[in-house]
C-alpha positions as CSV (number, residue, x, y, z in Angstrom):
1,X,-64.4,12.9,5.3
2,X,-61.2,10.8,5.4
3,X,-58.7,9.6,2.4
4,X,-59.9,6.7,0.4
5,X,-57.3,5.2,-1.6
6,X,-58.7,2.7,-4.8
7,X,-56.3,0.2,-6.3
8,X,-54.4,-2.9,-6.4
9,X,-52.1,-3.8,-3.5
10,X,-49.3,-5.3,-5.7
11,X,-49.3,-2.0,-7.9
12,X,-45.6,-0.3,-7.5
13,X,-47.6,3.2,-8.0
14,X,-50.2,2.9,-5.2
15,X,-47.4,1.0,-3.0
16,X,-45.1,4.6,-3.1
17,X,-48.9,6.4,-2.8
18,X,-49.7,4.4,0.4
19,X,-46.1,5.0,1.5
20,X,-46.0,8.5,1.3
21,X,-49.5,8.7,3.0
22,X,-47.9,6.6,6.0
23,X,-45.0,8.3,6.4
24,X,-47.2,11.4,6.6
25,X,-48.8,10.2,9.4
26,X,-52.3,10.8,7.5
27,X,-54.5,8.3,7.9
28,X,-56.2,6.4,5.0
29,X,-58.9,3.7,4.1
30,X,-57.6,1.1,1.5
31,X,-60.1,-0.6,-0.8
32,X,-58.7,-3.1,-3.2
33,X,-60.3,-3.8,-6.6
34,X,-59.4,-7.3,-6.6
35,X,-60.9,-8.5,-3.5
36,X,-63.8,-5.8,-2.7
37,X,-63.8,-5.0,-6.7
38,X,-65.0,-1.8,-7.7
39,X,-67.6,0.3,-6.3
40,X,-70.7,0.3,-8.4
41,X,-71.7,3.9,-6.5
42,X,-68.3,5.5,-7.2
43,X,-67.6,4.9,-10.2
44,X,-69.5,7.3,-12.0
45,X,-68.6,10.1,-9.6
46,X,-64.9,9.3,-10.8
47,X,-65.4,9.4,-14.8
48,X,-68.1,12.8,-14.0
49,X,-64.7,13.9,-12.0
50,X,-61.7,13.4,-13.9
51,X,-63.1,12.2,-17.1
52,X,-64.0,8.7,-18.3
53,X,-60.5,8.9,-20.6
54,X,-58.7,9.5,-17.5
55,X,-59.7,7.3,-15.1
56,X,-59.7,4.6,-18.0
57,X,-55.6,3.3,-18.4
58,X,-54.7,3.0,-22.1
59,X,-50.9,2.5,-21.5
60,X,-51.7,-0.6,-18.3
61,X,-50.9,-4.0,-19.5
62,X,-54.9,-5.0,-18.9
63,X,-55.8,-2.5,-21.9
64,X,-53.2,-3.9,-23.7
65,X,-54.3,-7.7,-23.2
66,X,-58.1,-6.6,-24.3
67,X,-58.4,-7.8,-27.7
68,X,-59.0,-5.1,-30.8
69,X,-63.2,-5.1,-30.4
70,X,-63.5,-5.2,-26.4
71,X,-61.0,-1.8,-26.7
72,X,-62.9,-0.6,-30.1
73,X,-65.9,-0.9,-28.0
74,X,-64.7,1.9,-25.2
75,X,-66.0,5.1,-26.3
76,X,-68.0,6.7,-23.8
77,X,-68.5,6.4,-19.8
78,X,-70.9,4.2,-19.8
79,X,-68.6,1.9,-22.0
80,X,-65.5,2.5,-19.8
81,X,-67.9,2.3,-16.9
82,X,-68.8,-1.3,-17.9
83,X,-65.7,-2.4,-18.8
84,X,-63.8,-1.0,-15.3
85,X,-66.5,-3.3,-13.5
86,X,-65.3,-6.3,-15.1
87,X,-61.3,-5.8,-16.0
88,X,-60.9,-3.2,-12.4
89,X,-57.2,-3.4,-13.4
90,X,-58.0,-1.4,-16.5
91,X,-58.6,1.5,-14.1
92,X,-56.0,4.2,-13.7
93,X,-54.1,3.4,-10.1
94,X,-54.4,5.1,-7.8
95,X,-57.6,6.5,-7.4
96,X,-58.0,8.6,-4.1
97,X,-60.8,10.7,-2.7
98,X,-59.8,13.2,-0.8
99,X,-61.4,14.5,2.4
100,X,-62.8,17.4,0.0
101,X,-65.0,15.2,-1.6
102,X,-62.3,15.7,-4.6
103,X,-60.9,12.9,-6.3
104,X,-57.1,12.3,-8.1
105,X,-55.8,9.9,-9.9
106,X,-51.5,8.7,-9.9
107,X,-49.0,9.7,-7.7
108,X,-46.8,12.5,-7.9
109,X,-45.4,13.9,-4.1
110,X,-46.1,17.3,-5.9
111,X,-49.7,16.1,-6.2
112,X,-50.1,14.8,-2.7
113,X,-48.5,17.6,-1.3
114,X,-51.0,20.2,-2.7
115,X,-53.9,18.1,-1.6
116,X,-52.7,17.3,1.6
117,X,-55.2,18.2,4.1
């Protein structure tokens, strides 16, 4: 399995994620939300993972924007789920499977460092 790294190019968080991966030297796949949007398949594996609160971001400008009854609405997986698919920005960034099978979620050198393969 290789690194997958899920996200927004123009995200300052997975910009210092893919540049610590390159200057690593480990090689990674990039898939980008806004032009491949997000995989209907992973998805699910991510919120049974980490937890549909986790992978869902409540501090991101895109939550923010939501009005009061789109957010009021969020209160299981299958609600984040749906909601992800249509605002993928409203998904925590970045979102990397690991070679593992194991997925994270931010950046943190610490982080990367203990899951480095």
């Amino acid at each position: 399995m290789k690194i997958t790294v899920y996200g927004i190019p123009n995200c300052d968080t997975v910009k210092r994620a893919r540049s610590w991966l390159q200057e690593q030297g480990l090689a990674f796949e990039f898939h980008d939300f806004k032009k491949a949007g997000v995989p209907a398949d992973q998805l699910p594996l991510w919120m049974a993972a980490l937890g549909w609160d986790k992978v869902l971001n409540r501090s991101g400008t895109t939550w923010r924007k939501l009005d009061e009854a789109s957010k009021a609405a969020v209160v299981d997986a299958e609600s984040a789920a749906a909601l992800a698919q249509v605002q993928p920005s409203v998904i925590k960034r970045p979102l990397v499977q690991w070679p593992d099978g194991s997925f994270s979620v931010g950046f943190s050198v610490e982080a990367f460092e203990a899951r480095r393969p």
